[in-house]
N, C-alpha and C positions, 0 to 999 in steps of 0.2 A: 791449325795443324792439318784438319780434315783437305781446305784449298791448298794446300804445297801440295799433300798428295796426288791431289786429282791433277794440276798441274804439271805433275809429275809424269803420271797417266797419260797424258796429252802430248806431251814432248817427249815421250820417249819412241824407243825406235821397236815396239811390239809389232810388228809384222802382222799386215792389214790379212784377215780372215777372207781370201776369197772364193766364193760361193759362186755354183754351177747349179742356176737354180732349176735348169731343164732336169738334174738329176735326182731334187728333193723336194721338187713341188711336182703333183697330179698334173696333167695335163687337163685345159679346159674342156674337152669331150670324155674324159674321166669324170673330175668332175661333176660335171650336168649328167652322164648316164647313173652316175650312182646315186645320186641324189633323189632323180627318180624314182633307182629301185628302193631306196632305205626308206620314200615316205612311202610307197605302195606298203608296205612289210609294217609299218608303223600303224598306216590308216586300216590294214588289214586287221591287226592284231587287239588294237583298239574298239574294233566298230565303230570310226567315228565317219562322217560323209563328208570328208574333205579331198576333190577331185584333184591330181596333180597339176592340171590348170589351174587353179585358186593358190595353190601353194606356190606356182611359178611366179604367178602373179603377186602378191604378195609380199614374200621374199625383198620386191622393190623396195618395199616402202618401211621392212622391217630395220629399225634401228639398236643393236646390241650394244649393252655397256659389259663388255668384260674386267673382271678385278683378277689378274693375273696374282697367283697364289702356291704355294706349293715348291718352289725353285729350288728351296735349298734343303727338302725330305723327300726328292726324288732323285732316286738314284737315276742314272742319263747311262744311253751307250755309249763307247768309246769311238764309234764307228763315224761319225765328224770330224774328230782329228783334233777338237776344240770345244771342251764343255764349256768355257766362257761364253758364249755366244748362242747357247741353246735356248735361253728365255727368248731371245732375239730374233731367232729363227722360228719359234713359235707363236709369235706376235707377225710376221710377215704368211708364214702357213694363214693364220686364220683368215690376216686381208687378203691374201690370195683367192681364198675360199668364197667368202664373202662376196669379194669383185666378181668372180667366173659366175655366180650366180644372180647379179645382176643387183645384189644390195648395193647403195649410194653412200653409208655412213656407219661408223660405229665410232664407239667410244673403248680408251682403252686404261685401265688403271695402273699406272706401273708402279708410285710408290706413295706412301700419306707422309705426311710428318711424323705421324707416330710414331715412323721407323727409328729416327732418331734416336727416342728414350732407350735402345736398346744397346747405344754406346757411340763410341765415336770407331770402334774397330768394325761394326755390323754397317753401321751406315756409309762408312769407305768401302765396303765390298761391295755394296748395291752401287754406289756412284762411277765402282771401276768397271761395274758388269754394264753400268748404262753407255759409259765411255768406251765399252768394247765393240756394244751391240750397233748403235748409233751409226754408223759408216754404213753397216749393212743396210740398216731399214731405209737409211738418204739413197743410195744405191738402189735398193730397188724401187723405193718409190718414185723417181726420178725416170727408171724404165719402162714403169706402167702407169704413168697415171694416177699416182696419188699425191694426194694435199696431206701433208702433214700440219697439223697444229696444236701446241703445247701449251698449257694451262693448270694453274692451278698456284704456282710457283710465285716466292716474291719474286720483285728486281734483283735481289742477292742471292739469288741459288746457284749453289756453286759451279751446274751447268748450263748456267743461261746462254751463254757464248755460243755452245754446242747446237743447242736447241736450235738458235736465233738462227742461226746458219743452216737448219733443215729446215724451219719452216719456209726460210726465204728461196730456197733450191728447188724447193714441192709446191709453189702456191698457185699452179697453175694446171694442176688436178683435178682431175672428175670424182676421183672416187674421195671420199673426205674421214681420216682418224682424226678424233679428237683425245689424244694423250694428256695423261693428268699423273701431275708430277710435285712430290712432295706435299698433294692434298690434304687438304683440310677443309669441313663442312662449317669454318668458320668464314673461311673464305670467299665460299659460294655467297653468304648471307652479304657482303661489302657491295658500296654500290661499283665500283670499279668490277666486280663480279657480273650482278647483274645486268649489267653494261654489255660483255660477253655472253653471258648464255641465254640470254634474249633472241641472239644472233640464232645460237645452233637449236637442232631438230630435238622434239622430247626421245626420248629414252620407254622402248617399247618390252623391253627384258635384258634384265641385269642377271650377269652369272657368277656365282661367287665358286669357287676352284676349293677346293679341302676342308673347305671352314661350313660347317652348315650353320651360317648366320649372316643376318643380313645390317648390322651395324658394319658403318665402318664405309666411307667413299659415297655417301647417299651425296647426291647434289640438288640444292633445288632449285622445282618448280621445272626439272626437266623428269622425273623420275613420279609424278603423282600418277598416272594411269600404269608407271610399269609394273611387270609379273617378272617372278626372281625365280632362275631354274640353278636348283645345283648339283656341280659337278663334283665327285668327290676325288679326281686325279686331277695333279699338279700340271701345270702349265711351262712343259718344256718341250723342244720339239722330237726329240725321239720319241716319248713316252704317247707321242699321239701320230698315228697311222693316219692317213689322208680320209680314207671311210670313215672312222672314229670320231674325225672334226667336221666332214659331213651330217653325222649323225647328230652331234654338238647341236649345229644350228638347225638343221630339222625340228628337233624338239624344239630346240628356243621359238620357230617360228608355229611350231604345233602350240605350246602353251600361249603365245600370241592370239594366236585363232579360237581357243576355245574359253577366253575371256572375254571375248568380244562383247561390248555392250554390255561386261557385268560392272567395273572397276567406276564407281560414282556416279553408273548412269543405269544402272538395273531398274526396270519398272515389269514388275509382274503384273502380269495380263489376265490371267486366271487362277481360278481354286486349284483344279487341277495341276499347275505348272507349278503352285507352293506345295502342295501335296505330294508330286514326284520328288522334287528335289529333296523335301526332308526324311520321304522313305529311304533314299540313295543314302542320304549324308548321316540321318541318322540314328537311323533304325539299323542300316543293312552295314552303315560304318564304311562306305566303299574305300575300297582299298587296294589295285591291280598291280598286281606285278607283271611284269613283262617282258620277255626273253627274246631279242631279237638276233641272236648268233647263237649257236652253240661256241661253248667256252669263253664266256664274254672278258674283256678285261677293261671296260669301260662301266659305272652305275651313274646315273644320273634320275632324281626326284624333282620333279614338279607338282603342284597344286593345282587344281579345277574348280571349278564350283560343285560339285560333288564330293570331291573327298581327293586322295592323293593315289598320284600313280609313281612308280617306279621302272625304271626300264633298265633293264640288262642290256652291252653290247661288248 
C-alpha cells in the first residue's frame, strides 16, 4: 500500500516548489562576518582562549552529524508558500552554512526505521515529505558543489530510485552530506556496512533537535571520540534565522574545542590539574548559563569536562 502511494507521489503532477535561494539563504559575507562576531561574544562570555583564527581554522576539519527532529511539533510560518518543503529547506540552510564556512562534510539523519512502528499513515507522510523535499536539495546541490550520499537503507526502500538518482547527479562535489535514511544501528554493525563507513570521516559532534537524549542513530565506530550538543528547537527552516544556525555550529565547534584530548586520550600530568578539575566539577557543581542576545529564542546545552553550560540565543 505504502509503494502505490509513494508512486503515486511521484507521478503525479504536484507542481515543482521553486526556490530563489538568493532570497533565503545569507549571503557568504554574512555568513563569515557573523560568525565571527557570535564566537567573539561566545569566547567573551565564556572566558575561554580560543582566537577566531583557531576557530576559522578548525571549522575545516569539523565533521557534524545532525538527527533532524522536531518537524511535525513546530508550528512553521506561512510566508514560503509551502510548508511541505520546510524540513528540506532547512537541511539545505544548514549545508549552506556549513559550506560558506569552509567545513568539508557532515552527516545528516533524516529518518530510522523506527519510524515505521508508528503506522503505515505516519510513515507515508515522512516518505511524501522526502519525495517533496528531494528535487530541491538535487537542485541545489548540483548548483554548488555538493556530493550527495545516501545510506543506511535496504535495496527495497521505497525511495531507492529517488535517491539513486541524486546521488548519481551530485557525485562530483567538493563539499560531501552523508544522509541516512531509514537507519538502523543494526545496520551499521553488517559487514556490507562496514564496507561503507570505513570510507567516510569520524563524526566529531552529533546534535540531537528536541529530544534531550542521545539513543537512537548512534553509528559505529564513526561516533567513538564524538561530543553530543543539544538543541531544543525543531529543525524546520522558518523556525531558524541564518544567525541562529550560525550560532548552532559555533557551539557545535566550541564544544569540539574544549574536549580536545579528553575523549579516551586524557592523561593528567599533575596533582594540581586533578585538584582544579574536581574543585570545578565537584565541589563548585559548575554550571553557567549564558545569555548571548537579549530575548533569546534559541537554548542549546553542551557538556565540558567541567560541568555543563547552557546558552541562551
Amino acid at each position: 500500500m505504502v509503494v502505490r502511494i509513494i508512486q503515486h507521489i511521484l507521478e503525479s503532477q504536484e507542481p515543482f516548489f521553486e526556490v530563489d535561494y538568493s532570497k533565503i539563504l545569507a549571503s557568504e559575507s554574512d555568513i563569515k562576518k557573523k560568525f565571527n562576531q557570535i564566537w567573539k561574544t561566545i569566547i567573551r562570555k565564556t572566558e575561554l582562549d580560543i582566537p577566531i583564527s583557531t576557530a576559522l581554522s578548525e571549522i575545516k576539519n569539523m565533521v557534524l552529524y545532525d538527527i533532524l527532529d522536531g518537524n511535525r511539533s513546530t508550528i512553521v510560518s506561512k510566508t514560503l508558500g509551502n510548508n511541505d518543503v520546510e524540513s528540506g529547506l532547512f537541511v539545505i540552510n544548514l549545508i549552506h552554512t556549513l559550506k560558506t564556512l569552509n567545513a568539508r562534510n557532515c552527516y545528516i539523519m533524516i529518518h530510522t526505521s523506527y519510524n515505521r512502528e508508528r503506522g503505515e499513515k505516519e510513515f507515508t507522510y515522512i516518505l511524501r515529505k522526502i519525495s517533496l523535499c528531494a528535487p530541491l536539495i538535487k537542485e541545489y546541490a548540483i548548483q554548488n558543489s555538493i556530493s550527495c550520499s545516501c545510506i543506511g537503507m535496504e535495496k527495497n526502500y521505497e525511495l531507492t530510485s529517488l535517491l539513486n538518482d541524486i546521488v548519481e547527479s551530485t557525485k562530483n562535489g567538493d563539499f560531501h552530506v552523508y544522509f541516512l535514511f531509514d537507519y538502523n544501528e543494526r545496520w551499521g554493525t553488517t559487514k556490507e556496512a562496514q564496507h561503507i563507513l570505513n570510507a567516510l570521516p569520524d563524526i566529531d559532534v552529533h546534535i540531537r533537535h528536541t529530544k534531550f537524549q542521545i539513543s537512537g542513530g548512534w553509528i559505529p565506530e564513526k561516533m567513538s571520540h564524538s561530543v553530543f550538543l543539544y538543541s531544543q528547537n525543531g529543525t524546520t527552516y522558518s523556525n531558524w534565522s541564518s544567525d541562529e544556525l550560525i550560532t548552532l555550529i559555533a557551539l557545535a565547534l566550541l564544544e569540539k574545542l574544549i574536549h580536545k584530548g579528553e575523549i579516551l586520550h586524557k592523561i593528567y600530568t599533575t596533582q594540581e590539574e586533578v585538584f582544579q578539575r574536581y574543585e570545578l566539577r565537584e565541589l563548585k557543581l559548575f554550571n553557567k548559563v549564558i545569555h548571548l542576545r537579549e530575548h533569546p529564542k534559541k537554548l542549546f546545552i553542551m557538556g565540558s569536562p567541567i560541568g555543563v553550560y547552557q546558552f541562551y540565543y
